[in-house]
C-alpha positions in Angstrom: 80.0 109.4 106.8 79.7 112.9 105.0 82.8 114.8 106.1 85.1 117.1 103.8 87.9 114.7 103.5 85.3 111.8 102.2 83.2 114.4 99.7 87.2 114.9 98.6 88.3 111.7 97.8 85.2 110.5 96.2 85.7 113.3 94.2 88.8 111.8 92.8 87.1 108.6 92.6 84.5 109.9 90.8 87.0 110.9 88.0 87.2 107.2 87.0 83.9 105.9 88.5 81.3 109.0 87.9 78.3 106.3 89.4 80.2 105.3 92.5 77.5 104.8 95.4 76.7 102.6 97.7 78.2 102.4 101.6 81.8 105.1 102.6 83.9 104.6 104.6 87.1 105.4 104.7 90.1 103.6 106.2 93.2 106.3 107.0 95.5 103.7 108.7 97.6 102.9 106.0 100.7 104.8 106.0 101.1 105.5 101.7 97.4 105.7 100.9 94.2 106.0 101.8 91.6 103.0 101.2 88.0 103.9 100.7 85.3 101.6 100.9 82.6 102.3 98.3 79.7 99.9 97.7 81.5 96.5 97.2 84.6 98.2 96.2 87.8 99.1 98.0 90.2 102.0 96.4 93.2 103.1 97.5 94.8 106.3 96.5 98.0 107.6 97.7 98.7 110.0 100.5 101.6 111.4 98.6 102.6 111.8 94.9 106.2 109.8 95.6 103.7 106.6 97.1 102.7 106.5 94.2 105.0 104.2 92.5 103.6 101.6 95.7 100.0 101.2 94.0 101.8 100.4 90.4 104.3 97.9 91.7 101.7 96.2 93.5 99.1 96.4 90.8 101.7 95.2 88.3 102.7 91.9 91.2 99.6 91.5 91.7 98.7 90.8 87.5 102.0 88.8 87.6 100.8 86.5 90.6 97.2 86.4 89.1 94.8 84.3 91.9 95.6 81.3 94.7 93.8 78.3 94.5 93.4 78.0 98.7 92.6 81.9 99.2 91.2 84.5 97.2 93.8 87.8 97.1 92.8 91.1 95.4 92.8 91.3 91.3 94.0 94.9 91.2 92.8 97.6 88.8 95.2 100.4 88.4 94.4 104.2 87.1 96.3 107.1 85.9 95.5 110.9 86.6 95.0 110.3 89.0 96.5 107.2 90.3 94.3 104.8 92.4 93.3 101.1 92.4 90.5 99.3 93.1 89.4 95.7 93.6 86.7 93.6 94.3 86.2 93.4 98.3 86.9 90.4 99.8 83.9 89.7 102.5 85.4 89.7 106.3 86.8 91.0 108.9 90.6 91.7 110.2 91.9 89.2 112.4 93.3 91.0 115.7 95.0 88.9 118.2 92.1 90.0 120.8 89.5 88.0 119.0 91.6 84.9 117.9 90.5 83.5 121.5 87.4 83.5 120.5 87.6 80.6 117.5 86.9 77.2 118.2 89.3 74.9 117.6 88.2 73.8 114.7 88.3 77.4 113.3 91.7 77.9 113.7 92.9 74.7 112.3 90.8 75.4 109.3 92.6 78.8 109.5 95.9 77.4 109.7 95.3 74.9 107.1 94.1 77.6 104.5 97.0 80.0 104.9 99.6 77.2 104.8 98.3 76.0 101.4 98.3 79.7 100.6 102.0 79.7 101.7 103.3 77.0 99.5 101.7 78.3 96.5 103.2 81.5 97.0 106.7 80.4 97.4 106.1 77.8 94.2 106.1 81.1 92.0 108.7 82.4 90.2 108.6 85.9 90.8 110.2 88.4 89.6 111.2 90.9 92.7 113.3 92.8 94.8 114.7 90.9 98.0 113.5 92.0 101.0 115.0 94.8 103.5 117.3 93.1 105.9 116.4 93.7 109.3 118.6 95.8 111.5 122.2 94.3 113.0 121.7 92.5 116.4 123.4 95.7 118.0 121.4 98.5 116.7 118.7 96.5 117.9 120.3 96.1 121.2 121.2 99.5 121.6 117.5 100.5 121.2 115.9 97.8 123.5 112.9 99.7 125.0 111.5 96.7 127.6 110.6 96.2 130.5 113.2 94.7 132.7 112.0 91.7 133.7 112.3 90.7 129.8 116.1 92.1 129.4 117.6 88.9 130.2 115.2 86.7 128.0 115.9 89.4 125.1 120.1 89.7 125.0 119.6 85.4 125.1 117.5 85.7 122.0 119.8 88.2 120.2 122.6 86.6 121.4 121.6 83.3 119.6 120.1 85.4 116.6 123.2 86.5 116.0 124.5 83.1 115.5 122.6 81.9 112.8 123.5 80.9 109.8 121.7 81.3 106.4 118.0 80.0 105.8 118.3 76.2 105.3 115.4 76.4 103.2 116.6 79.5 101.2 114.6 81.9 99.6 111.4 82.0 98.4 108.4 84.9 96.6 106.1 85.4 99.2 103.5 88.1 100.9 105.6 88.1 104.2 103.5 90.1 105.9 100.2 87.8 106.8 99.1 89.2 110.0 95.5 89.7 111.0 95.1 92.7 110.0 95.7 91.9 106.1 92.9 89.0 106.2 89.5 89.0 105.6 87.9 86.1 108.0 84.1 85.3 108.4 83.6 85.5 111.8 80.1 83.6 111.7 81.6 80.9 109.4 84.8 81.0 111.0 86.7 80.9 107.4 89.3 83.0 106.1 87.9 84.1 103.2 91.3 86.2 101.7 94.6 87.9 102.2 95.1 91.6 101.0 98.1 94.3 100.9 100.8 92.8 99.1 103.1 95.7 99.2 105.8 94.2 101.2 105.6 91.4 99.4 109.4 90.2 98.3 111.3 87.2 97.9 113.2 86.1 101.3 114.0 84.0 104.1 111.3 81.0 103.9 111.4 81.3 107.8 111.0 84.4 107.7 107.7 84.3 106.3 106.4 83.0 109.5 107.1 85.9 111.8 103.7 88.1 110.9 101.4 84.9 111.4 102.7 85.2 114.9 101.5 88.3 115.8 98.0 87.0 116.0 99.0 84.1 118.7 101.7 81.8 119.1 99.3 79.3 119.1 98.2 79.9 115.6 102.1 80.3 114.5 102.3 76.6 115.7 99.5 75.3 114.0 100.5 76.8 110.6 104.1 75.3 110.7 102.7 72.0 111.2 100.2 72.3 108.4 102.6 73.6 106.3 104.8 70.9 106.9 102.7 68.6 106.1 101.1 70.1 102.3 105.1 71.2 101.5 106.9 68.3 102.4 109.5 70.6 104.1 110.8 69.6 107.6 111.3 73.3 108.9 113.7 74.6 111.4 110.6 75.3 114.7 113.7 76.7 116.9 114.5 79.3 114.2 111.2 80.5 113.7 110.5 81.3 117.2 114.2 83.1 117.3 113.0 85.2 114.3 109.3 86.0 115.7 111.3 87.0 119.1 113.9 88.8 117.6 111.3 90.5 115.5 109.3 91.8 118.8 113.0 93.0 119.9 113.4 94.9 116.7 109.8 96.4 116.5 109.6 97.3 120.2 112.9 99.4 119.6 112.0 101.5 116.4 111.9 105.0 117.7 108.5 105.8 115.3 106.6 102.8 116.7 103.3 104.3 117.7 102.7 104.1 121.6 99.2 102.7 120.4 101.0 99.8 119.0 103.7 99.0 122.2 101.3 97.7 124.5 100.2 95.2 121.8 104.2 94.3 121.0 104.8 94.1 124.6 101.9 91.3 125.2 103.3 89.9 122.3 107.0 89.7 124.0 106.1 88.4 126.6 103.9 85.3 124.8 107.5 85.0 123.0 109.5 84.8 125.6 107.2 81.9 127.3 106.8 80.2 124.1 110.4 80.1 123.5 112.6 80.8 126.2 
């Protein structure tokens, strides 16, 4: 699409690729850059100079991590003056919880199987990183509940038992901790997930932790994927602590006062899957 804010940021791209062509589009969701789509590339270039220092730190992870054996991830080219990235595309599609209904089963096992084995190799590196941002204490969370009411008891049991937990028996690992739908590229027609993109929250944390994002595309999935990953780790995880954490996690999302009202009727659905799942 020819609009002014496209002709403009090709026009940056064009400062390090002067024969860019191909296919446009441009993606504006992302809250520190921009991605544009350009033939079979993807740049991203920040909204802001101070986001900046976002596309470097991934760029330099993403060297540092180099590529998974299970699932292809993004080999990251970074560029100065001005600063951008791009990669190779990965071919697919996001993976909204809408359309998860719509894979066989034998889809989303495969799908669970390839993430898992993308999972252990992620927490067998030794990375070099930050921790992750705690989340917010069990009463901040609980003094911004924003639910309906028929979920209000379900929710102060959860946080309630959150609250008691103890440390990760599992520890801490590197991983992308943020493996939702929307960071995958998955062939609908083969029904294979070809990749996993945006590491830029990646961190090292919680091992259980790591399970809370899958879980936004179904609790179905969520299931699956622990039981694969059981199974290529050798890890006996803790199930009733993952669902505590992907419940929790609805809690504290549902309550951030700048969550988009596009987002809450999404993270309401979700709520309610968790509070049937585990109640």
């Amino acid at each position: 699409m020819n609009t002014p804010e496209t002709a403009a940021l090709l026009s940056l791209i064009r400062r390090h690729q002067p024969d860019v062509s191909g296919p446009v589009r441009v993606l504006t969701a992302g809250f520190n850059s921009v991605a544009v789509i350009a033939g079979h590339d993807l740049w991203r270039i920040p909204r802001q100079p101070q986001f900046e220092r976002y596309l470097r730190s991934e760029a330099a992870l993403m060297s540092e991590i180099g590529q998974l054996q299970a699932v292809a991830i993004p080999a990251l080219q970074l560029f100065d003056n001005p600063v951008m990235t791009r990669h190779r595309l990965i071919p697919g599609e996001v993976l909204p919880p809408e359309r998860y209904p719509d894979l066989s089963d034998r889809s989303r096992d495969e799908l669970a199987e390839t993430l898992a084995a993308g999972m252990v190799e992620l927490h067998g590196l030794k990375v070099q990183i930050d921790p992750l941002e705690p989340w917010d204490d069990v009463e901040v969370i609980r003094t911004r509940l924003n639910l309906p009411d028929d979920l209000r008891p379900w929710a102060e049991r959860v946080l309630a038992d959150y609250a008691a937990l103890g440390p990760d028996p599992e520890g801490e690992v590197f991983s992308h901790f943020d493996l939702h739908g929307w960071n995958m590229a998955f062939d609908f027609d083969a029904g294979r997930l070809n990749g996993i993109y945006d590491f830029g929250d990646a961190g090292r944390g919680p091992l259980h932790r790591d399970f809370v994002a899958p879980s936004l595309i179904s609790t179905d999935f969520v299931i699956r994927l622990v039981a694969r990953y059981e199974r290529l780790s050798g890890r006996a995880l803790d199930h009733r602590r993952i669902g505590l954490l992907c419940a929790t996690h609805r809690l504290w999302e549902l309550g951030d006062p700048e969550l988009p009202e596009v987002v809450r009727p999404m993270l309401v659905n979700a709520a309610h899957e968790a509070a049937r799942t585990w109640p």
